[in-house]
N, C-alpha and C positions, 0 to 999 in steps of 0.2 A: 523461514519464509511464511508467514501471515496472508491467510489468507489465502492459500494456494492452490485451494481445490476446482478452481473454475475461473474462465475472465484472464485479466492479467496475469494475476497469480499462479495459473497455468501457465502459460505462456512464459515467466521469468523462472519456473524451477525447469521446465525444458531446457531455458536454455543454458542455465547453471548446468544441469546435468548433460548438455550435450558438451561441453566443455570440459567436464570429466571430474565435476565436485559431485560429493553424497548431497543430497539436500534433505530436510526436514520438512514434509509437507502437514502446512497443519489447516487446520477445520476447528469449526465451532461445533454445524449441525451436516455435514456434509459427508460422512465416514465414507457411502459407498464411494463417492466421487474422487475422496482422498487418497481412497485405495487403490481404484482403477487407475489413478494418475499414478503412484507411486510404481504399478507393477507396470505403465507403457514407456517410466522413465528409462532414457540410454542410461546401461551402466549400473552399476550394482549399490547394495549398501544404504540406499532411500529406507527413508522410516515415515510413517504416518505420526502426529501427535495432536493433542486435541486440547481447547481452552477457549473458555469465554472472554477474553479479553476486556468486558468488564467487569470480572472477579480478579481480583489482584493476586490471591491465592494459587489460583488455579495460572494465572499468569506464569508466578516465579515457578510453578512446580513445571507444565512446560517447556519453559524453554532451561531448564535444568534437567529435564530428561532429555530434550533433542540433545543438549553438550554429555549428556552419558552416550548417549548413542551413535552418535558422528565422532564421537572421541574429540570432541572440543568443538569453539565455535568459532568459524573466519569473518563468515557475512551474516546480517541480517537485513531481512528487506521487511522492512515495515508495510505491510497493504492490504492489509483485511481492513473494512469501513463500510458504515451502513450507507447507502442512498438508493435512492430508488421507487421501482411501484411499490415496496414491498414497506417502506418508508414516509408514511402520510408527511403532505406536505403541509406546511404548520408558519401561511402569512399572517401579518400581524393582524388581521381585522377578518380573516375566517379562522380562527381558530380560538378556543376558550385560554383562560389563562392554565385550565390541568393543562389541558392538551400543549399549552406553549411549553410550560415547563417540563413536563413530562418528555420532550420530543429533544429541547435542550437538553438534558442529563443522560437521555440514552443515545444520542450522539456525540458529545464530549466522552462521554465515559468509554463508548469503543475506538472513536476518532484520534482521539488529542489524550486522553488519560490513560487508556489502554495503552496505546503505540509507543507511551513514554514509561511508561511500566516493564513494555518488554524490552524496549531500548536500555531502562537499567539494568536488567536484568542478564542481558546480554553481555551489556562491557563488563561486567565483572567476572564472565569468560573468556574476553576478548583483554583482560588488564595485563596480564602479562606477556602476549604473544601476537597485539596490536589484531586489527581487523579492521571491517567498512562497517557501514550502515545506510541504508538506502532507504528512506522515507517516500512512498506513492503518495505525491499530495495531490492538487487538481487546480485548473486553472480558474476554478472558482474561489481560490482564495483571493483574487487578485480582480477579477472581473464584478464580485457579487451573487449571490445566490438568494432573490428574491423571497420566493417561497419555500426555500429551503435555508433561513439563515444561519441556522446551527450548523449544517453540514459545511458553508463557505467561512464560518470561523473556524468550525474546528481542522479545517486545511491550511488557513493562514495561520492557526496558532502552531500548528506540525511541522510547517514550515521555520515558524521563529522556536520550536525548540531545538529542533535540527541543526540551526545554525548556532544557538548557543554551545549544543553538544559539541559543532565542530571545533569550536575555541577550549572547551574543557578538555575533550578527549584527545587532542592533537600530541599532547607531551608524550602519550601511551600509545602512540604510532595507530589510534582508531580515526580515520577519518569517515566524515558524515555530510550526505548531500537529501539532494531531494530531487526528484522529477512532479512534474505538477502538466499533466497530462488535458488533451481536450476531452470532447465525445469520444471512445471507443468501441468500435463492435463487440459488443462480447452475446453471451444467450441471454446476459442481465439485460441488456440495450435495447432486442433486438425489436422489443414492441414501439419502440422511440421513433424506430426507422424506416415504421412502414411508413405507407403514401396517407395523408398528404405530408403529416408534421416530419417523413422523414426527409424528405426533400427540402424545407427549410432548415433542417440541425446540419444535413450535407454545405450545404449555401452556407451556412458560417465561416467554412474555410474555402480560400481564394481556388485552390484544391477541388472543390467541390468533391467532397466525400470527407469521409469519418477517419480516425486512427484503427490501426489495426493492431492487436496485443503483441504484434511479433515485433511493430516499430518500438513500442511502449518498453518491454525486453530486451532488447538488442543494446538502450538508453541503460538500464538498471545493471547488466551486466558490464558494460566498460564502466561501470560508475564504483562499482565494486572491486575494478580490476586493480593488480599491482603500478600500472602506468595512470590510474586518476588520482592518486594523491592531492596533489595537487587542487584539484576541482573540490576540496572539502569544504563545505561553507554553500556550495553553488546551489540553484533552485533552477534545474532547469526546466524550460518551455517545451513543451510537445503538443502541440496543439496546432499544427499546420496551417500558423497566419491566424488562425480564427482569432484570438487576442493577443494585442500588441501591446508592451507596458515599458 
């Protein structure tokens, strides 16, 4: 599970482990957070592991320790990715051409390079004893992301490798979907939501209000389960009306 010390990624190793799997909680820069999550998970056997997701290295050696430690791998959920305040935003005509390019390669490279890094990484855990794959993409692949273009390709491209995966990896009983989520509450959000602008990001969906990580979760684990088969290849919508495609 990428990504899973805060936000969604909390939110999705709860509920894997309220369900009664070990999970792999990993971090980049988050140790303490990863920990405290690890020790308030239901259930025993959680391991903390750590990786920059754009060092390839450090990628494979990850998610090759979480399968020494869970004693093999079933699920992966794809969903660590940069955006945010913490994420300058990089429109065509404020920002220089470093700063263009600079903002494209460190977003592909955690986004779309990384999340396909640990995806190979993974099925070749998953090659002989089948498994899921669960890609967090956003409904910014699909809508646009203005001031943020790198971050709204690099979700439509997670999205079209995802579904390529689902064609390749199907003979070896792995199937691969994707959720592509609206606004969520998380502590990343929560400056978005104050008054006034959060009151227009609520107004986006017919709902009036935001996703919650627990919906967002709830999605990622039947997407994982033995009865979604099926569903491999799917991009689903979580975004409460806000966009319609």
């Amino acid at each position: 599970m990428t990504g899973a010390s805060r936000g969604i990624g909390r939110a999705v190793a709860t509920a894997f482990a309220a369900g009664g799997d070990r999970v792999a909680v990993h971090h980049r820069d988050s140790a303490d957070l990863a920990e405290r999550l690890r020790t308030e998970l239901p259930g025993d056997g959680h391991v903390v592991v750590r990786a920059d997701l754009a060092d390839p290295d450090a990628v494979r050696a990850m998610v090759d320790r979480a399968a020494e430690l869970l004693g093999g791998l079933d699920v992966l959920v794809n969903n660590a990715g940069v955006f945010g305040p913490a994420d300058p935003p990089h429109p065509v005509f404020e920002s220089s051409y470093e700063q263009w390019r600079q903002r494209w390669r460190e977003v592909l490279d955690t986004n779309l390079v990384g999340a396909a890094n640990v995806a190979w990484c993974a099925a070749q855990h998953m090659r002989e004893r089948g498994g899921r794959i669960v890609n967090v993409s956003s409904r910014g692949a699909f809508r646009g992301e203005p001031t943020n273009p790198a971050y709204g390709a690099s979700k439509a491209g997670l999205n079209a490798m995802g579904q390529s995966l689902a064609v390749a990896l199907a003979p070896y009983g792995i199937a691969v979907a994707m959720v592509a989520p609206g606004f969520v509450a998380t502590d990343m959000t929560n400056e978005h939501l104050k008054a006034p602008r959060g009151d227009a990001v609520r107004a986006q969906s017919p709902f009036d209000r935001v996703g919650r990580p627990e919906e967002i979760a709830a999605a990622v684990h039947w997407l994982a389960s033995p009865a979604a088969e099926w569903a491999s290849g799917t991009v689903l919508d979580l975004n409460g009306a806000s966009h319609l495609r």
